[in-house]
NULUMZA-128559 format. One line per 10 residues: number of its first residue (from 1); their letters; for each residue x, y, z of N, C-alpha, C. Coordinates in steps of 0.1 Angstrom, whole numbers, padded with zeros to 4 digits. Example, Ala and Ser with C-alpha at 12.3 -4.5 7.8 and 13.67 -1.06 7.14 Angstrom:
BEGIN
1> as> 0132 -0057 0078 0123 -0045 0078 0132 -0033 0078 | 0128 -0022 0071 0137 -0011 0071 0129 0000 0079 .
This chain:
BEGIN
1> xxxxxxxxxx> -0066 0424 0073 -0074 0412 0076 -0088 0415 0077 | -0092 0426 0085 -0108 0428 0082 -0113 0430 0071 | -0105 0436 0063 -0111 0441 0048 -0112 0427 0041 | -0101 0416 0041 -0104 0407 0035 -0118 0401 0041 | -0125 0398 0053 -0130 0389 0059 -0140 0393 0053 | -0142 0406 0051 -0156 0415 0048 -0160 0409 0030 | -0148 0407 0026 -0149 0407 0013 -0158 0394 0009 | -0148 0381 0019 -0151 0362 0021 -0168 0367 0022 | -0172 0372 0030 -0186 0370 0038 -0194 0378 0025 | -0194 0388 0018 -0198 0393 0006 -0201 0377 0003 .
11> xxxxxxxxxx> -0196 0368 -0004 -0197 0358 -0014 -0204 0348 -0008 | -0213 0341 -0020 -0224 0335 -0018 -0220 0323 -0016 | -0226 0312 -0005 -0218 0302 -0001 -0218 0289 -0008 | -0227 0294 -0020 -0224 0278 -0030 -0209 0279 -0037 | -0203 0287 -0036 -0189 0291 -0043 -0179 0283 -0035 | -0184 0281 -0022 -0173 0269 -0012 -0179 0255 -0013 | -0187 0251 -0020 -0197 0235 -0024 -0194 0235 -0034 | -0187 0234 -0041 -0186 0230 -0060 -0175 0221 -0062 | -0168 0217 -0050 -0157 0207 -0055 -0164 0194 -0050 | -0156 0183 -0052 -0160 0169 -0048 -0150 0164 -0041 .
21> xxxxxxxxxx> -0155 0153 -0036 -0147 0144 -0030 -0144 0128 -0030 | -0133 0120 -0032 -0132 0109 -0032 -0125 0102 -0027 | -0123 0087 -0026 -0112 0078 -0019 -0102 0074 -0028 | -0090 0067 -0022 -0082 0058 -0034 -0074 0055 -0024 | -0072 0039 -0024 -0065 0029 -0019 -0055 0022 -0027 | -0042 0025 -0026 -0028 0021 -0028 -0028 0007 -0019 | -0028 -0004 -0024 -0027 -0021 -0017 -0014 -0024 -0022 | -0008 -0027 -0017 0005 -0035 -0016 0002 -0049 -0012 | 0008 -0058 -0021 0010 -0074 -0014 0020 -0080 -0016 | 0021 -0093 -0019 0035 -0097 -0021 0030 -0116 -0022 .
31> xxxxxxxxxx> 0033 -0118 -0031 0033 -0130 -0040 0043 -0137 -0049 | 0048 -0147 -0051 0060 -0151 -0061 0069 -0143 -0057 | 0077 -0142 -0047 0087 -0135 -0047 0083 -0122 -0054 | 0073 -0115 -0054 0070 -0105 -0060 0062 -0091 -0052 | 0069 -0081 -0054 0058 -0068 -0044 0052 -0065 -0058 | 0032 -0066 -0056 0026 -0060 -0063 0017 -0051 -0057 | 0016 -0045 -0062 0005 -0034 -0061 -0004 -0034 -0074 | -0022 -0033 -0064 -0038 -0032 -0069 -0037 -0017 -0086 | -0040 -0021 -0094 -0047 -0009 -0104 -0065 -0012 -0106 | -0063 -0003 -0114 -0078 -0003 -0119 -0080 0004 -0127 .
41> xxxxxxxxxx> -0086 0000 -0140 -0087 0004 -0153 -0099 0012 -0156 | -0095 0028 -0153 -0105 0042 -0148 -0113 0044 -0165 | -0112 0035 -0176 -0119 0040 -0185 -0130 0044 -0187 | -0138 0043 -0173 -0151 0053 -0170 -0151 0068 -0174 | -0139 0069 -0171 -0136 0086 -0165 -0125 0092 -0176 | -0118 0084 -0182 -0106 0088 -0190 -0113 0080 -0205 | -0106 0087 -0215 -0103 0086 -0227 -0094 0072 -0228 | -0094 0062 -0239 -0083 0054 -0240 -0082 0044 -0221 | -0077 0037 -0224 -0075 0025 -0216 -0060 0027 -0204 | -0066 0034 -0193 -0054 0039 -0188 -0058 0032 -0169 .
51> xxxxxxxxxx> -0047 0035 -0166 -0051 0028 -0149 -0044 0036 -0136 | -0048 0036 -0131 -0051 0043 -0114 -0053 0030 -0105 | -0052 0035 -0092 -0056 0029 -0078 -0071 0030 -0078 | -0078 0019 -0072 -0089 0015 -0070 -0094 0029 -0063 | -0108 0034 -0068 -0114 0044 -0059 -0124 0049 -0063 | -0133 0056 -0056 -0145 0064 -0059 -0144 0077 -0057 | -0160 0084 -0061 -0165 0096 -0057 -0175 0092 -0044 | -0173 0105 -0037 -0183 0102 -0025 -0191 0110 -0027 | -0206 0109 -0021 -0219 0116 -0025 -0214 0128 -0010 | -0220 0139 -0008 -0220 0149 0000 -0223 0143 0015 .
61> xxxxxxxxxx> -0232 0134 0017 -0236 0129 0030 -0229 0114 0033 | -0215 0113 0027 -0211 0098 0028 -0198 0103 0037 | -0191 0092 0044 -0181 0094 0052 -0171 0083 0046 | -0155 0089 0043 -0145 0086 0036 -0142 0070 0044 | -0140 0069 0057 -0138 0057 0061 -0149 0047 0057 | -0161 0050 0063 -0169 0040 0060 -0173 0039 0044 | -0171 0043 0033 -0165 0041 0023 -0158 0033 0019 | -0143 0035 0023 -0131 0030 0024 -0140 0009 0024 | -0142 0010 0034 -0150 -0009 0040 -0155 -0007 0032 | -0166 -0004 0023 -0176 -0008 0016 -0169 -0008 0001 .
71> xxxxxxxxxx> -0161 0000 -0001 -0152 -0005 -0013 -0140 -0018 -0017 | -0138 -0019 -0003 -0129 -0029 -0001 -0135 -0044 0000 | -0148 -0044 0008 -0155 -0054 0004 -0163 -0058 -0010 | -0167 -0047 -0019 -0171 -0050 -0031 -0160 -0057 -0039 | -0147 -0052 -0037 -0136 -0059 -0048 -0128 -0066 -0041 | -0125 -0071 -0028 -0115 -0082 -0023 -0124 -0086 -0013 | -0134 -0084 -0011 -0144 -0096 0002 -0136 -0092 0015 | -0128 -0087 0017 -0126 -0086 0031 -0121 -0068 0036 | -0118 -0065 0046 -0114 -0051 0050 -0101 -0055 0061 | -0101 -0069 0065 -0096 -0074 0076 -0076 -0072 0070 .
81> xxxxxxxxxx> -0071 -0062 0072 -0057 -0061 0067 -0053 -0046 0074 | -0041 -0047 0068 -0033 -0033 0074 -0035 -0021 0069 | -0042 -0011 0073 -0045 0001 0064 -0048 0014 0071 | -0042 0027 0061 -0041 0035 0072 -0042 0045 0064 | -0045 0060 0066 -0048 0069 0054 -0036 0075 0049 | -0031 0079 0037 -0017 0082 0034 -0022 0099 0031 | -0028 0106 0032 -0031 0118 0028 -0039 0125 0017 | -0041 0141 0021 -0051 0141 0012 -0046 0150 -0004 | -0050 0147 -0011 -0045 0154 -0026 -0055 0164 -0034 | -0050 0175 -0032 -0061 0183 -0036 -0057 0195 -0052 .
91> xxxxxxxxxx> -0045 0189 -0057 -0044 0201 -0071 -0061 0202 -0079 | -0057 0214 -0081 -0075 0220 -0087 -0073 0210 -0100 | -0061 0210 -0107 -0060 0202 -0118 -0059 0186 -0119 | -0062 0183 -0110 -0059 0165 -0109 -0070 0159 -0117 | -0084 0165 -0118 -0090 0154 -0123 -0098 0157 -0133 | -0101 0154 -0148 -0104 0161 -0157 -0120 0164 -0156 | -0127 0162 -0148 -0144 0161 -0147 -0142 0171 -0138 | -0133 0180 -0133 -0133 0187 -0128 -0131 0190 -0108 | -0128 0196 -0097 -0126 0199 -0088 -0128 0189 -0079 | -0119 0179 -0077 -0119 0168 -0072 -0106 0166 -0062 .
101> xxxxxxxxxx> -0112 0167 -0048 -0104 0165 -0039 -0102 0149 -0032 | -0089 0139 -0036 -0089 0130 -0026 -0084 0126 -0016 | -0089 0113 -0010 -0080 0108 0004 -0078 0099 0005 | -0067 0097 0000 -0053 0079 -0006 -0051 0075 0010 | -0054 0061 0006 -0052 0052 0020 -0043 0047 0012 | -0033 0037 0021 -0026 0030 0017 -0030 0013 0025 | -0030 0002 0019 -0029 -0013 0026 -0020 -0017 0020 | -0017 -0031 0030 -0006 -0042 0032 -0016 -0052 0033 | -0018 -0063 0023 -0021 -0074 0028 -0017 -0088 0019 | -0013 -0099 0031 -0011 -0109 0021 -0021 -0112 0015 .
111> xxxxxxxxxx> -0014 -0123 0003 -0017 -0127 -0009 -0029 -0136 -0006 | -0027 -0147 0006 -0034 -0158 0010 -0047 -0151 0017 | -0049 -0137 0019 -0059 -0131 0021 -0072 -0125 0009 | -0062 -0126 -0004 -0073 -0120 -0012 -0081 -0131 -0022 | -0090 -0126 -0030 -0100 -0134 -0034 -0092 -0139 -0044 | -0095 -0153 -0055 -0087 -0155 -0061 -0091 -0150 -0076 | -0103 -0150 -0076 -0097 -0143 -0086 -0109 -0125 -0089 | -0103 -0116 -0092 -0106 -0102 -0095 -0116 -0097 -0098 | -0126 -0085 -0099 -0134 -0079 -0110 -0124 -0077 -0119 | -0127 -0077 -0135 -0123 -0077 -0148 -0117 -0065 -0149 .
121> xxxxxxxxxx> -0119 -0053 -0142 -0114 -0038 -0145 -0102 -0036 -0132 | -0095 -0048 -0126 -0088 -0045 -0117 -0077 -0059 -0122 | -0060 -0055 -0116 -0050 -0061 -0120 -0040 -0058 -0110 | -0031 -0067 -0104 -0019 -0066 -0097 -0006 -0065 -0105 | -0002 -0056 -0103 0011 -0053 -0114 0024 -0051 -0104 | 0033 -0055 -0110 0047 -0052 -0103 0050 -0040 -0101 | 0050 -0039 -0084 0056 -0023 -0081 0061 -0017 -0084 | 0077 -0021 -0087 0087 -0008 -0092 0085 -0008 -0104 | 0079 -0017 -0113 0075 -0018 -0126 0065 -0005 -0133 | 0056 -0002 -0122 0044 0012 -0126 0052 0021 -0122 .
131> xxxxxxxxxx> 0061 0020 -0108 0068 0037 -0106 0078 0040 -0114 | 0084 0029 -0123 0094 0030 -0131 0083 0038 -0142 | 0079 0033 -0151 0065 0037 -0158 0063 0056 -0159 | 0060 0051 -0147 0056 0068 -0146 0041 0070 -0149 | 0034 0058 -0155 0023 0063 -0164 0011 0060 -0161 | 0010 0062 -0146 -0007 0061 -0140 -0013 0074 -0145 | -0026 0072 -0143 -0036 0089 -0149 -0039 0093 -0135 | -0044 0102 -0135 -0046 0116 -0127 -0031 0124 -0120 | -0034 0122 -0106 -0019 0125 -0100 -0017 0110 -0094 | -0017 0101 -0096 -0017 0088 -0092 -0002 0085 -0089 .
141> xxxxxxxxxx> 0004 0088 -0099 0025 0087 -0097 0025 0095 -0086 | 0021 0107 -0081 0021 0113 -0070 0023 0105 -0057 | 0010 0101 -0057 0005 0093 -0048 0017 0079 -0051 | 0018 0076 -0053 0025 0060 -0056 0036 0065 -0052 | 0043 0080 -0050 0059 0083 -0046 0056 0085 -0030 | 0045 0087 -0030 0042 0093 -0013 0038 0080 -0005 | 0037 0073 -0013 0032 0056 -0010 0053 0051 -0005 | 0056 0050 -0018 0069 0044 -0010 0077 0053 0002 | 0074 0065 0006 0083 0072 0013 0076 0065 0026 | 0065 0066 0025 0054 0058 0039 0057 0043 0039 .
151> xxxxxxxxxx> 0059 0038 0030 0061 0022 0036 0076 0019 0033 | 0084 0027 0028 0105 0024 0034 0100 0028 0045 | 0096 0041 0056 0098 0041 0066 0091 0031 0078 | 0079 0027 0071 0076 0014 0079 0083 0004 0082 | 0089 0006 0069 0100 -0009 0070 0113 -0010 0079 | 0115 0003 0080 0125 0009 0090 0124 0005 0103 | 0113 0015 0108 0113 0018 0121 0098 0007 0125 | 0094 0001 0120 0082 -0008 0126 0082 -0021 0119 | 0077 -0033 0119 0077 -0044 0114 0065 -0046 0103 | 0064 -0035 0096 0052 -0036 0084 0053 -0047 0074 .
161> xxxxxxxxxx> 0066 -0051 0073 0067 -0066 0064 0062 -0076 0068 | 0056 -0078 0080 0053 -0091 0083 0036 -0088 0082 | 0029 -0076 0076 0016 -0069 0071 0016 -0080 0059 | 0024 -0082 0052 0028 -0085 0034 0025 -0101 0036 | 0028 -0103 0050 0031 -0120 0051 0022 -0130 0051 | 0021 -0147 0048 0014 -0155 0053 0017 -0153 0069 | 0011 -0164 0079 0013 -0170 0093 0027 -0176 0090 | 0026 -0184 0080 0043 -0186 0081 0051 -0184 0072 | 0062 -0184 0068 0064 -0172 0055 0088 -0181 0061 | 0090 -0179 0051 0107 -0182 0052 0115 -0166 0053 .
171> xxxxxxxxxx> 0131 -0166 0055 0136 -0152 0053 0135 -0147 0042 | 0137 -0158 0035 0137 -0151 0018 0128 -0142 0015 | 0114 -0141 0019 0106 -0136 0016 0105 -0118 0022 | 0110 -0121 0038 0117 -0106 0043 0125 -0101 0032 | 0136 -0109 0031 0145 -0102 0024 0138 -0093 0008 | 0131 -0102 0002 0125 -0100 -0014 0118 -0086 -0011 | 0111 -0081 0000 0102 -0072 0003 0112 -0065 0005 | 0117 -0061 0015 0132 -0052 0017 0136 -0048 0002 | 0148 -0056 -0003 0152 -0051 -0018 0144 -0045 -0027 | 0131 -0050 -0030 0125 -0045 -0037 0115 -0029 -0032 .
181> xxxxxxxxxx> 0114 -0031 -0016 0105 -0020 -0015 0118 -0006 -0012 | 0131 -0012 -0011 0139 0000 -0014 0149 0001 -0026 | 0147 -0011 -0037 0155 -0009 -0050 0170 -0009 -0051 | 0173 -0019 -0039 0188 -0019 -0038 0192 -0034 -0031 | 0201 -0041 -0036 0202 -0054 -0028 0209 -0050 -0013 | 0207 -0060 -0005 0208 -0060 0005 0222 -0068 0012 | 0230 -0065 0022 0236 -0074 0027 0233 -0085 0034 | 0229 -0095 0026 0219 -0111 0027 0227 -0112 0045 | 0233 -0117 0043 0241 -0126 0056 0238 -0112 0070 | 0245 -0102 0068 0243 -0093 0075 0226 -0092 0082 .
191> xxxxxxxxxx> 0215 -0090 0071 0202 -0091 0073 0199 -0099 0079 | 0203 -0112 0072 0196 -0125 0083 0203 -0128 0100 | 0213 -0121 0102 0217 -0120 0115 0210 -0109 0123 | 0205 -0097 0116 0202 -0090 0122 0187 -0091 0126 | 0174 -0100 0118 0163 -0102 0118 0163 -0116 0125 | 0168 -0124 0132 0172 -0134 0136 0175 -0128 0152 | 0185 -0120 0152 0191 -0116 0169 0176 -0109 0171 | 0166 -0104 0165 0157 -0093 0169 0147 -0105 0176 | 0151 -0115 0180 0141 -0120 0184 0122 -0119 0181 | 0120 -0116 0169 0106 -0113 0164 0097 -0128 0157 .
201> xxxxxxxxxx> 0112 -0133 0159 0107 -0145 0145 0107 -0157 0155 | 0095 -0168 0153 0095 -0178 0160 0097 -0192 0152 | 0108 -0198 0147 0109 -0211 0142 0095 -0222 0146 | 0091 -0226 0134 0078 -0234 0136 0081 -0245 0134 | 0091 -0257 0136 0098 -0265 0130 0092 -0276 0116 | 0091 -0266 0107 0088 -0270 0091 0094 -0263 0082 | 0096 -0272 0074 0102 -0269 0064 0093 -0263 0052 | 0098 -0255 0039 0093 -0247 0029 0098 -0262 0015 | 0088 -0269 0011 0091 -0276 -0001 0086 -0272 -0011 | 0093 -0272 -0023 0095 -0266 -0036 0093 -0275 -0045 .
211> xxxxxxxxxx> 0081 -0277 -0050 0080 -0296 -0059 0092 -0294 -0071 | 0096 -0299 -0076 0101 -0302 -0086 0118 -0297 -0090 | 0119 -0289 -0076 0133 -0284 -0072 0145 -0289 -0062 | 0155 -0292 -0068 0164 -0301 -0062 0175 -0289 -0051 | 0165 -0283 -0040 0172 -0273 -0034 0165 -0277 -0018 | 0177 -0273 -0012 0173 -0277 0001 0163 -0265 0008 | 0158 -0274 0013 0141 -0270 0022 0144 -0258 0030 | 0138 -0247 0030 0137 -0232 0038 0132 -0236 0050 | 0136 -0226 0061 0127 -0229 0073 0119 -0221 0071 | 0109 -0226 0077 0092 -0214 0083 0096 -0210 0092 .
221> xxxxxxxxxx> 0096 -0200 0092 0090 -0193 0108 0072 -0182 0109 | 0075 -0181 0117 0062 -0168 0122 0064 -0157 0131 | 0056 -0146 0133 0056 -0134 0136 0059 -0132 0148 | 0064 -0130 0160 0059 -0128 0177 0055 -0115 0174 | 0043 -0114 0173 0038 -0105 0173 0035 -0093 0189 | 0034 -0101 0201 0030 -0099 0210 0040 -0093 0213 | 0056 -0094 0215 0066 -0082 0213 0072 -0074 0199 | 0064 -0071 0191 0075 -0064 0182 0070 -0047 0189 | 0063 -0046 0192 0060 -0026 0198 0077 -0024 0204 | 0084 -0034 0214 0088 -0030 0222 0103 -0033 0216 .
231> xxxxxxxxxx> 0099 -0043 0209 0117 -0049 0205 0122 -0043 0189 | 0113 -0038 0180 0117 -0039 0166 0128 -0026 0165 | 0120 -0016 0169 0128 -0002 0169 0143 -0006 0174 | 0142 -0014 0187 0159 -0010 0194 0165 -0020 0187 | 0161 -0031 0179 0173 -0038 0180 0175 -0043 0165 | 0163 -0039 0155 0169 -0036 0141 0170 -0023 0135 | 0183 -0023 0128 0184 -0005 0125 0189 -0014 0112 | 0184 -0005 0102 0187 -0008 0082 0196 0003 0082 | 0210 0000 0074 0211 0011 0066 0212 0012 0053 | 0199 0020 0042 0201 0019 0032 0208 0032 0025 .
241> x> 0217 0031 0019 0225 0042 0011 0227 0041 -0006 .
């Protein structure tokens, strides 16, 4: 161990400054009966017309969170949503400009929160549609596999679906997030007893109307947000297999 240490302290300290660093935000939403997830079309940096998660490089004296806000405001006007850092990704080979270390957040936010319409180099695509794919650039598939292991377990053990949601939102919409964010249908009737006894959901007494559809009216409900810490864990349990 000394002999190595002696060796570290030999070397000149620009040799530990030569990599970089940047952000990347994985957004999840949910619209049309649809889970999508944010890209962005990195043709700055890549050859050919290819897409990744929204992100930067950071200068040496910049801080990854306060970044994070200032990127999120330049392309959706707000920062006000669910977000939390998903980890950091460091292969020496991930980025072709060379030694590029990042730090993937992940967000949840509804649809009725974002701008309506985009910068031109950014697009909402159907989730299991890109992980099916396979074909984001850098290590981005990485990240997008490390993204669903973090948000099934949200869905599990905390109430992160109601992140996805309007204020008022029908079951259907739980249920559409569930199936799709674990790729397996669900036992409907079983679900809606179990998300119903959990006491989380507050009936708003309105109805969901569908113009032009001869189908009977959904109920709304909304979030009780003020107990889900204490009630979600004991009294819904999923089993997906």
């Amino acid at each position: 161990m000394q002999e190595h240490s002696a060796i570290i302290t030999e070397k000149n300290d620009d040799q530990y400054f030569r990599g970089v660093y940047s952000i990347d935000i994985v957004l999840l939403t949910f619209k049309n009966n649809e889970l999508r997830i944010l890209l962005q079309n990195k043709i700055d940096h890549l050859e050919g017309n290819q897409w990744g998660f929204p992100g930067k490089l950071m200068l040496p004296f910049e801080d990854a969170d306060v970044e994070l806000e200032y990127m999120l405001i330049d392309i959706l006007g707000t920062t006000d949503f669910y977000k939390k850092q998903l980890g950091a990704f460091s292969d020496v080979s991930r980025h072709p400009l060379g030694r590029v270390v990042t730090l993937a957040y992940y967000g949840l936010i509804p649809f009725d929160r974002l701008p309506v319409k985009l910068p031109p180099n950014l697009r909402w695509s159907n989730v299991n549609t890109v992980n099916t794919a396979g074909t984001l650039c850098f290590d981005h598939n990485l990240i997008l596999r490390k993204l669903f292991k973090r948000f099934r377990k949200g869905l599990l053990r905390h109430p992160r679906v109601f992140e996805l949601l309007p204020e008022e939102f029908i079951l259907l919409d739980i249920i559409h997030i569930y199936e799709q964010g674990f790729g397996q249908k669900l036992d409907v009737p079983n679900f809606r007893r179990q998300i119903l006894k959990s006491e989380l959901l507050i009936p708003v007494d309105k109805y969901q109307n569908k113009k032009g559809k001869q189908v009977r009216p959904a109920k709304l409900y909304t979030f009780k947000k003020e107990d889900y810490k204490n009630i979600f864990k004991e009294r819904i349990g999923f089993n997906f297999k």
